[in-house]
N, C-alpha and C positions, 0 to 999 in steps of 0.2 A: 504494500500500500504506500503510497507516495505520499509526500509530506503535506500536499495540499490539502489531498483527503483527510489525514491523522489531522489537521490544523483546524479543518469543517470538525468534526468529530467532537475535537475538544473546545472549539467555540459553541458546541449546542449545548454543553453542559452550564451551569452555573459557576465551576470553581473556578475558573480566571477572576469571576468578577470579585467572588469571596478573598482569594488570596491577592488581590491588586489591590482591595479597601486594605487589607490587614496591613501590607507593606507600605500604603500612603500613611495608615496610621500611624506606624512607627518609623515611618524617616520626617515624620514631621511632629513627635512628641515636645518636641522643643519648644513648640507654638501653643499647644495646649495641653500637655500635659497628662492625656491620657496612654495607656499602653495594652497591648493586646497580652490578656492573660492567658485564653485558652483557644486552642481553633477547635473545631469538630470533637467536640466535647461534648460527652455520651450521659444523657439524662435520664431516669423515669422518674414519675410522679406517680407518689405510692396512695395519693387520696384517688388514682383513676386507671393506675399499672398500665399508662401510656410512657412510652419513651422515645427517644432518638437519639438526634445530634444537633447542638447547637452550633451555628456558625461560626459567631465570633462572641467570645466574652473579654469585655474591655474592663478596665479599672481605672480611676483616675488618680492624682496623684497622693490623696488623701487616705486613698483604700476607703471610702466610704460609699462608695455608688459604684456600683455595676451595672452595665448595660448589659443586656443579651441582645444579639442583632443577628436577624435574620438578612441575609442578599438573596437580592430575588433580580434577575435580568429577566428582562423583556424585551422584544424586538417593537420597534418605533410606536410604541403606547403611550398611552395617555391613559391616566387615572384620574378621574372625574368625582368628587370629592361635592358633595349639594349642600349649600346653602340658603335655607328656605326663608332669604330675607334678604331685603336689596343693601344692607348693607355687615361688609366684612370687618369683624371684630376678632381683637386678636385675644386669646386666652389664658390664664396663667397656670392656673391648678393641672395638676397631673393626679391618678392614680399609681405609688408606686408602694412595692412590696418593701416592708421594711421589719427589721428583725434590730430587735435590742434586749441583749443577756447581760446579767452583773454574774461573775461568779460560778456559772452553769444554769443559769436559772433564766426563764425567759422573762420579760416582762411585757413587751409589745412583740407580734408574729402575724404576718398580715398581709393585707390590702390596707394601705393609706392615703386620704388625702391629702397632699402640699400642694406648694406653690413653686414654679419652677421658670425660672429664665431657660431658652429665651420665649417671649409672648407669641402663638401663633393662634390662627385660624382652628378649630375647631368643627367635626363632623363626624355624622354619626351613620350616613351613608356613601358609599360608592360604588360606581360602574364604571361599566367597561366595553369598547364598543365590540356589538356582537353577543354581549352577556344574554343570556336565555333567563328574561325576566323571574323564571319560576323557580330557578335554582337559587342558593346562596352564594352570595360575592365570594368571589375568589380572595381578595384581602380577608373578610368577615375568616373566611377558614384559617387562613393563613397568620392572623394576628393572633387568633386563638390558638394559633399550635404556640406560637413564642411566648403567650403568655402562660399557658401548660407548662412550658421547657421552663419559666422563668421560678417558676413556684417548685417545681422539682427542685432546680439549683439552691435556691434558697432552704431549702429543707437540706438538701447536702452539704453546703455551704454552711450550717447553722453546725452540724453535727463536727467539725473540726475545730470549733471557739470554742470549746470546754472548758480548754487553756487560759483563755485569755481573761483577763477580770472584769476588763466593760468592753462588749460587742454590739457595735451601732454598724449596721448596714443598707442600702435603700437598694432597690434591686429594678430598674429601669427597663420596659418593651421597646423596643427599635426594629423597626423593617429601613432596609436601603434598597433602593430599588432605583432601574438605567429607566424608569417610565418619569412622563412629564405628568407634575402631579399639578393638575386645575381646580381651581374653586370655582363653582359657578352658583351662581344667585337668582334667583326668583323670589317671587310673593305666593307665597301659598294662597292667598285667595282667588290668582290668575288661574291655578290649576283647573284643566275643564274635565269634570268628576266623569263627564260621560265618555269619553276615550281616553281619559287617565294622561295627559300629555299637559306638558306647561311650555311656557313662552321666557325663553329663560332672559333676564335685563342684562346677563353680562359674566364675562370669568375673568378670572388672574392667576396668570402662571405664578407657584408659591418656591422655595425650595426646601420647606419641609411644613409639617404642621400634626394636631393632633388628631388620630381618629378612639373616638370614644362609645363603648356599648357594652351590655354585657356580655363578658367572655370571658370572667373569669370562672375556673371550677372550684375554687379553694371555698371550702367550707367554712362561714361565717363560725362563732365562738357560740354555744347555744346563749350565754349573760348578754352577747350582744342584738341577739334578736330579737330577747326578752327588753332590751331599753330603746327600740324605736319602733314606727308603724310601716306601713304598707311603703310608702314612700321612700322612706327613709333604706330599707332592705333592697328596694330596689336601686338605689343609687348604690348601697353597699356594693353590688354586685357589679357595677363598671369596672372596666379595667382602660388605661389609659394606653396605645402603641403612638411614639412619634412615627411618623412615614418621612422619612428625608430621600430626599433626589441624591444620588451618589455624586454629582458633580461637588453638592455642598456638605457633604460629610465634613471636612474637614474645618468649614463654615460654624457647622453645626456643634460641635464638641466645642470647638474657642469660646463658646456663648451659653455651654447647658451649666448650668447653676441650680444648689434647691438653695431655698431659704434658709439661710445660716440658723437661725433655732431650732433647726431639723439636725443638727449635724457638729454641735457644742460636745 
């Protein structure tokens, strides 16, 4: 087989683009200070005995936040990200997993909300052109596997502090992906109910932002379900994925921040 073939071959896979983010990552740590700790690092999650391979798990320079980041290439796509208002607001709070032990002993083990630079757009829907209205998004499956893998880590990841006498760590969903990610806006009220189509006022290409819905499987605490209502459990049950354009990986770690009270 000739080399052009073997080059088609290993271009239809995904691992160039996973090991080309991992090497941008670290020949540019200098700038922002994160590093890649693990590549194809082998999870299950013992609340569902799903498991795999995570792609990349980063740490920054603090060891306090972990990304897990799924790479996903796509050929000349566009990932269409709806927002059901004419106008684009940027948003701060994230859902991220956070674990804090004194001692061996856990105190917070979780789904948490903070607050987290940098500010994006926000959605809780996306398509894809071609998407077969009746199935589920392709992201929708795909952030819920990373946040599956995220929860697994974090459980594994917890089981090695034993050692240690105060363990604070936040545990962060990330997809990178070669697709162009759009926000596009309408008014819900324009939507015409009787063939289901809307008249869209406009998009903006982003280079990253959050998609938020339930996808987590991690089992709520039962004291914690007993102290809110209907409402409240179902917001418990978000899970936050940044989606970043792979152009702006590099963009994006210079500027991800949680709020320093999270991390004292």
């Amino acid at each position: 087989m000739d080399e052009f073939k073997l080059q088609k071959i290993i271009n239809g896979s995904g691992f160039p683009l996973q090991i080309g983010i991992a090497s941008v990552i670290n020949n540019t740590k200098h700038k922002h200070g994160w590093n890649v700790l693990f590549q194809e690092h082998s999870w299950i999650n013992n609340n569902t005995d799903a498991g795999g391979f995570i792609d990349l798990i980063l740490e920054d320079k603090s060891e306090r936040i972990i990304l897990n980041v799924e790479c996903k290439r796509v050929k000349d796509s566009s990932w269409l990200f709806l927002n059901p208002s004419n106008k684009i607001e940027n948003r701060f709070h994230i859902k991220a997993f956070y674990t804090h032990a004194e001692l061996g002993g856990l105190k917070e083990f979780g789904w948490s909300d903070i607050t987290a630079e940098p500010g994006t757009p926000e959605s809780e829907f996306c398509v894809f052109g071609g998407q077969d209205g009746a199935s589920r998004s392709m992201l929708e499956k795909l952030a819920a596997n990373v946040v599956e893998s995220t929860e697994g880590f974090a459980i594994e990841d917890h089981s090695y502090s034993h050692e240690i006498s105060v363990f604070k760590r936040f545990y962060i969903n990330v997809i990178v992906t070669t697709a162009k990610l759009l926000v596009c806006s309408f008014e819900p009220d324009s939507i015409d109910i009787s063939s289901g189509e809307v008249d869209l006022k406009g998009s903006v290409e982003v280079p990253f932002l959050r998609f938020r819905k339930q996808l987590s499987v991690y089992s709520m605490p039962e004291l914690s379900w007993m102290k809110t209502d209907a409402r409240g459990i179902s917001r418990a049950k978000e899970s936050t994925v940044f989606v970043v354009n792979s152009n702006h990986i590099i963009d994006f770690l210079e500027n991800l921040e949680i709020n320093e009270q999270y991390i004292t």
